[in-house]
Every structure is written in C-alpha cells, then in structure tokens.
N, C-alpha and C positions, 0 to 999 in steps of 0.2 A: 539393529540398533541405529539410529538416527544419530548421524554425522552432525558435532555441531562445530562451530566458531566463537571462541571469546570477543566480546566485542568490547568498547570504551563506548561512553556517551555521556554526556551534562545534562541533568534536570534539577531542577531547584531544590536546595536542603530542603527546606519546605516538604514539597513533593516527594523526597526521600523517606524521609524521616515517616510520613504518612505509609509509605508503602511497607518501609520497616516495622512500624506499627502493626498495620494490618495483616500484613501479609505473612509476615514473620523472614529473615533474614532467608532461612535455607530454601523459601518457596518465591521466593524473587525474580529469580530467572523464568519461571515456569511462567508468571504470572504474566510480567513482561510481554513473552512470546505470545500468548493466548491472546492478550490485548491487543497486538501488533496483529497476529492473526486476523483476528473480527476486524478493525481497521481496512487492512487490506482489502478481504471478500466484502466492505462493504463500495471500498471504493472502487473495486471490479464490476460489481454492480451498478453502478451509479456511471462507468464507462459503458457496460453495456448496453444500458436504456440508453444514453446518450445513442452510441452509434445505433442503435436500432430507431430512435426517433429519427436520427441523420438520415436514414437509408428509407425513411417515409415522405422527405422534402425534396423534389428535384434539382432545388438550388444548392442543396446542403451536397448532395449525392453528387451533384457537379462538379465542388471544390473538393471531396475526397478521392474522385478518381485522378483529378489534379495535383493532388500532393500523394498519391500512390508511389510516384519515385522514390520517393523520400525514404521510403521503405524500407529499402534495400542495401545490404554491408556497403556497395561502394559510395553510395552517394555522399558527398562533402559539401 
C-alpha cells in the first residue's frame, strides 16, 4: 500500500468546479497526483537535457564544477 499525505492547496473555484465536473468528486485526488506526476517527469527531463547540454560546454562545465560546493548538507 502506498503511504499517502492529506494535503491543503488554493485553485480557482473555476478550476475546481471543472475538475468536479469532469472528474467526479471521489477521483479527484487520483487525478490530481497523476497530473502532478507527468508534470514532474517532465520537468526532470527538461533538467536533464539541460545538464547534459551543460556537460557538452566547457564554459558551462566550468561554472558547475564551481558551484559543486553548494552541494553539500553543510554548505550555508
């Protein structure tokens, strides 16, 4: 079983109301997640071409191994 979290959040009656619509009240939560999901993997994507373009520019590749520190739990 998959551990979850109640969450709060604001989106416009509007946007609600649509969702309630479509979606139906009891699949709301589902729908939600799934959406938040694709979201995510796409913007994981879209970091990873970035760093993998970065690691093709010697100048780019310069300034990551310069903020490398940054990294790391201590750094403030």
């Amino acid at each position: 079983m998959v551990k979850t979290k109640a969450v709060t959040f604001n989106m416009p009656v509007e946007l609600h109301w649509q969702l309630r619509v479509l979606v139906g009240p009891k699949k709301m939560s589902r729908f939600v997640c799934d959406a938040v999901k694709e979201r995510i993997s796409d913007q994981k994507k879209r970091l990873r071409d970035a760093y993998l373009a970065a690691r093709q520019d010697s100048r780019r590749e310069k300034a990551i191994d310069e903020w490398k520190i940054t990294e790391g739990e201590n750094w403030q």
